[in-house]
MARDREN-966978 format. One record per residue (C-alpha): residue number from 1; x, y, z. Coordinates in pm, 1 decimal, padded with zeros to 6 digits. Example, Ala and Ser with C-alpha at 12.3 -4.5 7.8 and 13.67 -1.06 7.14 Angstrom:
2
1_01230.0_-00450.0_00780.0
2_01367.0_-00106.0_00714.0
***
This chain:
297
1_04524.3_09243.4_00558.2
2_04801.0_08993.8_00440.2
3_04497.5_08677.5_00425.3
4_04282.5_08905.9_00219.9
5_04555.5_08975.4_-00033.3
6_04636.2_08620.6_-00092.5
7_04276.1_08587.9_-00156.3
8_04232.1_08884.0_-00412.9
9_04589.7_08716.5_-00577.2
10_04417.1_08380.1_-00611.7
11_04119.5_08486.2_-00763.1
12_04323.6_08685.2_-00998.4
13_04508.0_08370.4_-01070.4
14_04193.0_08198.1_-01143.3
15_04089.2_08448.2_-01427.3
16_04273.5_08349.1_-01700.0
17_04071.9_07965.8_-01657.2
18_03774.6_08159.9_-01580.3
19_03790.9_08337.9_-01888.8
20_03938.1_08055.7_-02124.5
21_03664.9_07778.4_-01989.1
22_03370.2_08033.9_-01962.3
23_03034.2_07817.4_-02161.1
24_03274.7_07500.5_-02233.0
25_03130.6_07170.6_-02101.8
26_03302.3_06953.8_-01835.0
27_03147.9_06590.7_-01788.5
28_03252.1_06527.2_-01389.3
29_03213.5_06187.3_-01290.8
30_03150.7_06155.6_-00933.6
31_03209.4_05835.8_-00676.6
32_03405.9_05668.7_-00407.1
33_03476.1_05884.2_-00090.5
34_03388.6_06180.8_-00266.5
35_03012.9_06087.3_-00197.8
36_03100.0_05902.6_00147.7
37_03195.3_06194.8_00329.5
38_02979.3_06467.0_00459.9
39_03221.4_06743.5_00418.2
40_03369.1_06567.5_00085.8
41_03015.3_06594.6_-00027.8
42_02910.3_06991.7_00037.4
43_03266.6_07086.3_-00097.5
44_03182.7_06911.5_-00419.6
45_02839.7_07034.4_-00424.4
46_03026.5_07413.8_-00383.6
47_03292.4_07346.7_-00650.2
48_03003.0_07261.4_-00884.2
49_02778.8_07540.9_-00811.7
50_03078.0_07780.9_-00838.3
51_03168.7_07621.0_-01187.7
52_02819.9_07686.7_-01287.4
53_02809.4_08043.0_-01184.9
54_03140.7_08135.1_-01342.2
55_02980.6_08042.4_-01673.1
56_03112.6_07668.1_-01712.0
57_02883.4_07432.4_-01814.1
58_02858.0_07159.9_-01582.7
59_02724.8_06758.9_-01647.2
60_02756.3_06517.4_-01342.0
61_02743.3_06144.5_-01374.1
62_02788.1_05944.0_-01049.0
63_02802.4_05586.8_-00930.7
64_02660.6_05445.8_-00589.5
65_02839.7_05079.2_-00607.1
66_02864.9_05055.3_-00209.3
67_02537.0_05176.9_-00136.0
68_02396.6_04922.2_-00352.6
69_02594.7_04675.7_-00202.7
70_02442.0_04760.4_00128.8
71_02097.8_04766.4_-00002.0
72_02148.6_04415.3_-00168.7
73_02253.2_04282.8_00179.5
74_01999.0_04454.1_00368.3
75_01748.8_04244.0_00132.2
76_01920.9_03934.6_00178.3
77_02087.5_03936.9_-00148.0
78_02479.2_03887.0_-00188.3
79_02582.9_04078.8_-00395.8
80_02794.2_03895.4_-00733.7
81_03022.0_04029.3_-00890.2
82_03195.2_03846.7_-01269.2
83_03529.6_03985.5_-01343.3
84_03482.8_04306.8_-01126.9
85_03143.6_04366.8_-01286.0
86_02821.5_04345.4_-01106.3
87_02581.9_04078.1_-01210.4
88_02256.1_04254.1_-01256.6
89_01957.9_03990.3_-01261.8
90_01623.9_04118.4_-01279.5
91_01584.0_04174.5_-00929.9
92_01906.3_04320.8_-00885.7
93_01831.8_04590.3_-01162.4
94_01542.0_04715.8_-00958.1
95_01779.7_04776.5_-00653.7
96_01997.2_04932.1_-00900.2
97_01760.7_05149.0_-01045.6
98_01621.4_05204.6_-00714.2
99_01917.3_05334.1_-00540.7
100_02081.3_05472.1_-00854.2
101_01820.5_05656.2_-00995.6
102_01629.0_05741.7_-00658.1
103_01816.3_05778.9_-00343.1
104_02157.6_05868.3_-00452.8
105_02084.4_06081.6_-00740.4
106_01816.4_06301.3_-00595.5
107_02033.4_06362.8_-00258.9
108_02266.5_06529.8_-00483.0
109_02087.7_06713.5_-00654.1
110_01884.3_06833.5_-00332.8
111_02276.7_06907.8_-00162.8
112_02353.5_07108.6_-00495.0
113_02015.0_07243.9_-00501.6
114_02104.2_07419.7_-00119.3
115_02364.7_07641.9_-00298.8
116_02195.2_07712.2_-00578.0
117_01968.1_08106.1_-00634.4
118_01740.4_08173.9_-00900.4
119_01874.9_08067.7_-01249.3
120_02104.4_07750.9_-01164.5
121_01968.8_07466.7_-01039.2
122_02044.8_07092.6_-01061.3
123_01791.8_06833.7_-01248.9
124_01792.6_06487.5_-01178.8
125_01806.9_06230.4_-01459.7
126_01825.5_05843.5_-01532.5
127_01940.3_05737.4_-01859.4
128_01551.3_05638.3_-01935.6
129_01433.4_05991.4_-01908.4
130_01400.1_06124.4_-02236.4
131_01563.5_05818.8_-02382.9
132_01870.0_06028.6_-02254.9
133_02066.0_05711.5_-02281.7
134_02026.8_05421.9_-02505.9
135_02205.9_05125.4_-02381.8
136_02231.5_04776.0_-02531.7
137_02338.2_04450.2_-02327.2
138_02740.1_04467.2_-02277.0
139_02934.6_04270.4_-02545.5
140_03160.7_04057.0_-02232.3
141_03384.1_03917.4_-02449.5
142_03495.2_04210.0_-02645.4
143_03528.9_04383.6_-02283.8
144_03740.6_04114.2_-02114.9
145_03975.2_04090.5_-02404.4
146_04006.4_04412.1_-02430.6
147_04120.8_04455.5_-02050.2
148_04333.0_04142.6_-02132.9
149_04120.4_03942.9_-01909.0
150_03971.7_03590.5_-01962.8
151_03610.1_03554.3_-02071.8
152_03402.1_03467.3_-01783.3
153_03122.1_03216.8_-01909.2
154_02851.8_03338.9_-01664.7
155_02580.9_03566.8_-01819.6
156_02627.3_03964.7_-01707.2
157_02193.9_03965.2_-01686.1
158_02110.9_04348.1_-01745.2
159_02464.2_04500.5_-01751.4
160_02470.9_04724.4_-02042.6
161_02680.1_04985.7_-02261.9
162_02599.3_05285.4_-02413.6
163_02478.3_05277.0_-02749.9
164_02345.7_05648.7_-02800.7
165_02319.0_05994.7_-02606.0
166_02021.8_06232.8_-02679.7
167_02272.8_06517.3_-02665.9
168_01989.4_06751.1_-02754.8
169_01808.8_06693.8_-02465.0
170_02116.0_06756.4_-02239.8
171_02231.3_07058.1_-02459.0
172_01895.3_07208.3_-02388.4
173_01916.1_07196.0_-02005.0
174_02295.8_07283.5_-02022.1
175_02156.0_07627.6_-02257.5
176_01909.1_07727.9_-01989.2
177_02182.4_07734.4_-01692.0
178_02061.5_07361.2_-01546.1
179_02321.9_07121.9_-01373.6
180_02232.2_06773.6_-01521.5
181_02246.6_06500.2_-01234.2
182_02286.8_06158.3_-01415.6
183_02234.3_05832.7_-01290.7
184_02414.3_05581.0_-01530.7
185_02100.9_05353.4_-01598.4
186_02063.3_05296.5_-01986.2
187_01685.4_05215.3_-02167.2
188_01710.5_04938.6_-02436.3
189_01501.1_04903.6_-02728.0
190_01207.3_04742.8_-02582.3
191_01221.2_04954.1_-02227.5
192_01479.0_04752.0_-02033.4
193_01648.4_04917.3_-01773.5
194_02062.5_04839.1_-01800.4
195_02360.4_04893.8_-01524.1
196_02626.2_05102.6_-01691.1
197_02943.1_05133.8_-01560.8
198_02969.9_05544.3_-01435.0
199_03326.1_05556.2_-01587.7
200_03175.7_05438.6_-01945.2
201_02846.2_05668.5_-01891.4
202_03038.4_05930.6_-01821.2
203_03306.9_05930.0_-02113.1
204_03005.6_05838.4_-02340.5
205_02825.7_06147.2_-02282.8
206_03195.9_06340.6_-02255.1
207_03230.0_06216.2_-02636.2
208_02837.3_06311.7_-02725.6
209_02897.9_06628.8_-02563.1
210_03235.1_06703.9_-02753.5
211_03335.9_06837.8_-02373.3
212_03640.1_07049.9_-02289.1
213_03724.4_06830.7_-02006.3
214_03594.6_06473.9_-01865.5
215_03689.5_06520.8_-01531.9
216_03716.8_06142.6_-01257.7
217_03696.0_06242.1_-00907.6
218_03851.6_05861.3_-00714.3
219_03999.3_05737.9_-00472.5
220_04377.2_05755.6_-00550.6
221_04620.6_06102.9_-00639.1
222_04582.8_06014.0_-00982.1
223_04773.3_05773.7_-01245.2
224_05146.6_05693.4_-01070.4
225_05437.4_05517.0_-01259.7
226_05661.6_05229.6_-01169.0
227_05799.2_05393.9_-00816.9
228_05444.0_05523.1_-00718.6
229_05521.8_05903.8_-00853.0
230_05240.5_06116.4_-00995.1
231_05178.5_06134.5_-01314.9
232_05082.8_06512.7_-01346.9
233_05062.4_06477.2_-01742.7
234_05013.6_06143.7_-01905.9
235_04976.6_06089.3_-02316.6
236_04782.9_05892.4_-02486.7
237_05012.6_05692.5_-02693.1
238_05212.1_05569.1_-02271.5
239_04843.7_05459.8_-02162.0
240_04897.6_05087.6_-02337.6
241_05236.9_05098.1_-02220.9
242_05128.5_05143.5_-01843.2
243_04901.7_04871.1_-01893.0
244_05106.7_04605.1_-02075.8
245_05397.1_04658.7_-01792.6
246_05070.6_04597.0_-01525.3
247_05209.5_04969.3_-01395.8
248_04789.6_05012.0_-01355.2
249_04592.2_04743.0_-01264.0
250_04239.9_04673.3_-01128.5
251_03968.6_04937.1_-01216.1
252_04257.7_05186.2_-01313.8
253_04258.2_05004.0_-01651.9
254_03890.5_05037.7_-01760.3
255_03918.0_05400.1_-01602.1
256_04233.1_05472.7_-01853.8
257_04063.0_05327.6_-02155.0
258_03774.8_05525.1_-02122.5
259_04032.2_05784.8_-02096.8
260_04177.6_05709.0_-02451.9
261_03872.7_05673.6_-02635.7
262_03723.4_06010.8_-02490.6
263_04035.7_06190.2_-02607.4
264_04019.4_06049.2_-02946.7
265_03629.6_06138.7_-02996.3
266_03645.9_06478.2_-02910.3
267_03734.4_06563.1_-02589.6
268_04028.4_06803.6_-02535.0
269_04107.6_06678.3_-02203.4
270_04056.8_06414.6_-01913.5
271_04147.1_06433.4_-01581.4
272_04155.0_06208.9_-01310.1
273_04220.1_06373.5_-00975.9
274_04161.8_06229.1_-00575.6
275_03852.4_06360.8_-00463.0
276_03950.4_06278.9_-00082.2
277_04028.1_06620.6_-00125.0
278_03840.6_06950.7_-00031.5
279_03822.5_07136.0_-00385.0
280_03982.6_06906.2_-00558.1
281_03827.5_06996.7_-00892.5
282_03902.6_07397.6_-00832.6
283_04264.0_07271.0_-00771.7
284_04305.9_07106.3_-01092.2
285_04134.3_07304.3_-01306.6
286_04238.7_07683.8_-01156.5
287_04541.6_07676.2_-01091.0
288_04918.6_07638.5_-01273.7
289_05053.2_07296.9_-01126.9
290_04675.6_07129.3_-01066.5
291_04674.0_06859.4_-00815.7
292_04592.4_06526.3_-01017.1
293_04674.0_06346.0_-01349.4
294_04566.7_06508.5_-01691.2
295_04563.3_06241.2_-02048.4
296_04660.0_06432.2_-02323.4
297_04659.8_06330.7_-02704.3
***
């Protein structure tokens, strides 16, 4: 009796989110172990679904870095990587696309799909369907300075940034109860396929998308401070402070500046949260204390 009152007292708990979030948009992006690990990957396909039914509207971008690592190798290609950033030739893209826009995205959506009844389902998309998103080759130098890294001189080949999101198209799946799936390939102006960084895809679309939360599922509790505490709530105007001090470092920095620019084009919140953890998302957004790091303005 006790186990199913601390049930019916969570749910309770839960209603006040349920009924405050019920048809906002959350923009999840979804990578590292989070994808790796069998049970990792049914609880996140349940958190989603559960979302969905509740009446949230839910847009997943994911990455697949590792797996096309492993796909590179297995074809006798090293993979290269300039400053932390994959050097996409043209035969490099195709794996990308490839394992991007095949493999990985349509085993989540068929995992989702297994949870799914009658009006919600998940769709899988590449950025070239529907011109969904309109990418243009990356401008390296204003990236590396902007990380406060040095130029490299080698060319990036096909790495790309987002220039434009056909929010219609996703606003139309999102009105008739579909789970977009996207797979962070961008189209350029003559048909080009480009390698977007997930993180950049997915606080692009956040921004289109005017989103009530961009939520990053990684590999870490969340952002920590100078003694390795959590940061449970982190504001805008510390993030270049964090960074100048080299508090963050690695891919934490690119992660926090999509942050920052997401909160200042529209979206009320961004979360990053460790998604080595069963229900991570439900935990953060459900509950008082949440379990990760939330950027404020």
């Amino acid at each position: 009796m006790q186990e199913a009152l601390d049930r019916a007292r969570i749910l309770q708990s839960a209603l006040p989110y349920i009924r405050e979030f019920y048809e906002k948009i959350f923009v999840i992006k979804y990578g590292g172990s989070a994808m790796l690990n069998d049970e990792l990957r049914d609880s996140f396909a349940r958190d989603v679904v559960l979302l969905a039914y509740v009446g949230i509207k839910v847009v997943i971008v994911h990455g697949g870095g590792p797996h096309i690592s492993q796909i590179l190798e297995k074809l006798g290609h090293k993979p290269h990587f300039v400053g932390g950033i994959r050097k996409t030739d043209q035969e490099t893209m195709h794996v990308v696309e490839m394992v991007l826009s095949g493999d990985i995205n349509k085993d989540i959506v068929a995992l989702i799909n297994t949870h799914t009844k009658k009006t919600i389902y998940a769709v899988g998309l590449s950025g070239r369907d529907g011109n969904l998103i309109k990418a243009e080759k990356l401008d390296k130098e204003s990236y590396f300075k902007e990380l406060g890294l040095e130029v490299p001189e080698e060319d990036l080949g096909f790495v790309g940034d987002v220039k434009e999101v056909n929010v219609e198209l996703l606003l139309t799946l999102l009105e008739k109860n579909y789970i977009p799936v996207i797979a962070p390939v961008g189209v350029g102006e003559s048909g080009e396929a480009y390698n977007i960084n997930a993180d950049i895809c997915a606080s692009k679309i956040a921004q289109a998308l005017k989103a009530e939360k961009l939520i990053f599922l990684t590999d870490t509790e969340g952002v920590k401070d100078r003694e390795g505490k959590l940061i449970s709530t982190l504001r805008v105007d510390q993030v270049s402070e964090l960074i100048q001090e080299r508090t963050v470092k690695g891919g934490m920095i690119p992660k926090l500046k999509s942050c920052v620019e997401a909160l200042k084009n529209g979206v009320r919140k961004v979360h990053i949260i460790d998604g080595r953890l069963p229900h991570s998302i439900l935990l953060e957004v459900f509950t008082d204390e949440g379990i990760g790091t939330q950027i404020v303005l």
